[in-house]
N, C-alpha and C positions, 0 to 999 in steps of 0.2 A: 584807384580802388585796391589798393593794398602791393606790397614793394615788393613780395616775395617770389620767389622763381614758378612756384605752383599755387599760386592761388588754392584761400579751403575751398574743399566742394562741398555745395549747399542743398538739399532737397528739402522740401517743407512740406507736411501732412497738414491739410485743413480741413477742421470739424463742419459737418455741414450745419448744424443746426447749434452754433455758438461761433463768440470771437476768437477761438481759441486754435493753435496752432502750434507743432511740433515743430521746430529745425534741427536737424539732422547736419551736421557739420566734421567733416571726416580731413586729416590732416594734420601732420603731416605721416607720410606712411600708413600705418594702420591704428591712427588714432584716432577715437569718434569719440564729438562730445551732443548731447542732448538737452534740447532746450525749448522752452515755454515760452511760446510768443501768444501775451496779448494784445492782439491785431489790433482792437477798439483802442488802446489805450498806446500803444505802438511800447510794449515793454518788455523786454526779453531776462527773463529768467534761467538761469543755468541748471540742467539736472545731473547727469552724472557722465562721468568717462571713461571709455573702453578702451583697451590696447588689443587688440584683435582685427576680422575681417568682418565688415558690419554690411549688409545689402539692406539699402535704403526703398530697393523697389517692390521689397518682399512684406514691406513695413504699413500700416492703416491705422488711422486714429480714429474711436468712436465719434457716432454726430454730435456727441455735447464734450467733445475733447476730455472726458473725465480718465478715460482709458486710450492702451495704443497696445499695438501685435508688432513684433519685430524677429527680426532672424540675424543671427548671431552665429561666425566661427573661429576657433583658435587651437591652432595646431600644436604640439609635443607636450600638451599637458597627462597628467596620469589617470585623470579620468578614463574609465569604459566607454565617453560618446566625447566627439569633437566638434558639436556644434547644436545649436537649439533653438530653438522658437519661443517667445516668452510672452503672456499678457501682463501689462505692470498698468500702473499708475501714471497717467501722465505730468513729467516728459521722463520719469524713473526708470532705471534698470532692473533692478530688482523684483523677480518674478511674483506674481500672485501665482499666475498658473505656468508649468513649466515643461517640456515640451524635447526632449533631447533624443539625439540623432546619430547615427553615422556617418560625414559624406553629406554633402550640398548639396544634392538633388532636394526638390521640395524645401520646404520648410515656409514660415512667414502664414500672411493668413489677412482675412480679410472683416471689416466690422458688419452685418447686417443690419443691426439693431444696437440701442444702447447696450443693452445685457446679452447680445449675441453676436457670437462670430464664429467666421471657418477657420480651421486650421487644417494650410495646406500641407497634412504629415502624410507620413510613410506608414504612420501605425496609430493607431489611439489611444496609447497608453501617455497617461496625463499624471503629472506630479505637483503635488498644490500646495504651493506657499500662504505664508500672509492671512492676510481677514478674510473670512468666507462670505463675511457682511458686504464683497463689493458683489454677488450673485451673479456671476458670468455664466453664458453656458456655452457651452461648447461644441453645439449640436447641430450650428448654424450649418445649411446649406450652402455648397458652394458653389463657385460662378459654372454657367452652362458651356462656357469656351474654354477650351483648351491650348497655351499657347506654348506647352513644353514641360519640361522639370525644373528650371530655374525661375529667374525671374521675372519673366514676362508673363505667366498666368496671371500671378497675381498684380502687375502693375498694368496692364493693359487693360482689365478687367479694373481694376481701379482709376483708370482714368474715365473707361467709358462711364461707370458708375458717376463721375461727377462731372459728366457734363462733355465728354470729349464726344467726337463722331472718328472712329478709326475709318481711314483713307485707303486709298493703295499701300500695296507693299512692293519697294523699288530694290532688284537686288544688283547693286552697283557692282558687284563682282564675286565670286565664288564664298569670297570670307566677309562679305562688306552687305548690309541688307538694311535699309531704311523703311520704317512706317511713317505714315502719315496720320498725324492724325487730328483736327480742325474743331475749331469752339464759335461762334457767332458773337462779336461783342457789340456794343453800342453804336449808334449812327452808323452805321453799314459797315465797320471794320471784321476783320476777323483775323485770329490765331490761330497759326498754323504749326505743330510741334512734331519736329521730323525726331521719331526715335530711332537713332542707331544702333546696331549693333552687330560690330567686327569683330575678328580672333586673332587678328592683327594690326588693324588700321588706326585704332583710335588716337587723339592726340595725346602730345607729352601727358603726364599728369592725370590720362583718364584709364578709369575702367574699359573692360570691353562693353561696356552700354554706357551711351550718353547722349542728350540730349539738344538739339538745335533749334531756334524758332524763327519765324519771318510772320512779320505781322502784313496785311493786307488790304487797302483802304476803301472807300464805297467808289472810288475809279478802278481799282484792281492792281495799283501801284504797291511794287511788294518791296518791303524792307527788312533787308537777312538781320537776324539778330543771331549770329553765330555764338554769341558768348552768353549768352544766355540759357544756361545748366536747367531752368525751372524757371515755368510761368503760369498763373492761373488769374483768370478772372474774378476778383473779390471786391464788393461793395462799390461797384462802376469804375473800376483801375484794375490796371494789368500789375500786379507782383510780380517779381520777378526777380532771381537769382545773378550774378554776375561778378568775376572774380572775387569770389568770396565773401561777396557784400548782397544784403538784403537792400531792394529799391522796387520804387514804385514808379508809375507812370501813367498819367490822366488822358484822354481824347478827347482832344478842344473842338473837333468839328470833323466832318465828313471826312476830311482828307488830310486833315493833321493832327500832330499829336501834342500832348502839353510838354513842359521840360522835363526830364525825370531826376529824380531826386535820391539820393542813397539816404535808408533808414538806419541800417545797423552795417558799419563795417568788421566782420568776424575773423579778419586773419590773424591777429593781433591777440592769438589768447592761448593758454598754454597748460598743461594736463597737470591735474588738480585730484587725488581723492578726495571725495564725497561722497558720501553716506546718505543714501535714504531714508524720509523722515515716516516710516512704516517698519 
């Protein structure tokens, strides 16, 4: 699944009420590229690409995948703000609504509604790109939990939102603190996705947040899936992230699994302007 020393790393926003889906693909260094997965059709479209520091956890895509929120930073530029939150078009960078900052505390944001969402800012002042014809508002309520200033409000609160059950929180040591947090899949199996996050521990090539899974079967036989960055349950199969590669994987019965298969391998691609078609 791809030759390179750091595998891209992968997260994926999926629309709850459409086939549609964001990948988020970061690599090498502080490159990110953006990209349109139609799930139903299994076909990946390219959107644009960043040279900056992109949090993927701070990121949601509306339930009909039309729209997505992200959080963006990039340091020594001459702008007055070094970082911002954006609502665009999906899987586009280019702001409809636009959202800038000081300093990474907050930012990112969450969908409520097709035409509504939070943004998790510092202040309310909003600068509006684009066609006013997409009618967002930006008045959404936001989530009742609080998991800090970075990125765990919004991504914890985004998983439970689609279906996760957060677990324990295990702190393996002063700088090292694991969630738990668990999905119910088919025939008695279950997903189990330990969130880490260290301030020194993580592996080569990660951020200080990342992700581990062990899947779980109707005997209670657990199988680590350590390399697996992202997984979610969609259309009776587990998705799922792994050196760089999009793949899937079916449950043949009780206690076993089907063979899994790689959809898209993404290491293999290299930084492009591109221009958005708005």
């Amino acid at each position: 699944m791809g030759d390179s020393k750091f595998p891209a790393r992968l997260h994926v926003l999926v629309a709850r009420e459409s086939d549609m889906a964001i990948v988020i693909r970061r690599g090498p260094a502080k490159h990110t590229c953006t990209m349109l997965w139609d799930m139903r059709k299994n076909k990946i479209s390219v959107g644009q690409w960043f040279k900056g520091q992109f949090y993927e956890r701070r990121a949601d895509i509306s339930p009909d995948g039309k729209h997505w929120i992200y959080f963006a930073a990039k340091s020594g530029t001459k702008r007055d703000f070094d970082a911002w939150t954006v609502v665009a078009r999906s899987p586009w960078l280019k702001a409809i609504a636009f959202y800038p900052q000081n300093g990474t505390w907050c930012g990112g944001g969450l969908f409520n509604t097709n035409g509504q969402y939070w943004h998790n800012g510092l202040s309310s002042t909003v600068q509006r790109y684009g066609s006013y014809a997409d009618k967002l508002d930006d008045n959404g309520a936001g989530p009742e939990t609080n998991f800090g200033y970075e990125c765990l409000t919004v991504y914890f609160n985004r998983l439970m939102r689609d279906g996760w059950d957060m677990g324990s929180v295990e702190n393996m040591n002063k700088a090292h603190r694991v969630v738990k947090f668990s999905m119910a899949l088919s025939h008695g199996w279950k997903l189990i996705k330990l969130a880490n996050a260290s301030s020194s521990q993580s592996p080569q090539g990660e951020g200080c947040y990342w992700d581990e899974h062990v899947l779980v079967n109707n005997r209670g036989e657990a199988f680590e899936r350590s390399n697996w960055r992202w997984a979610q349950w969609v259309d009776n199969a587990i998705i799922f992230t792994e050196k760089g590669c999009l793949c899937k994987v079916k449950i043949a019965d009780s206690l076993h699994l089907g063979e899994p298969e790689i959809l898209h391998d993404l290491n293999d691609m290299q930084y492009e302007e591109i221009t958005a078609p708005y």
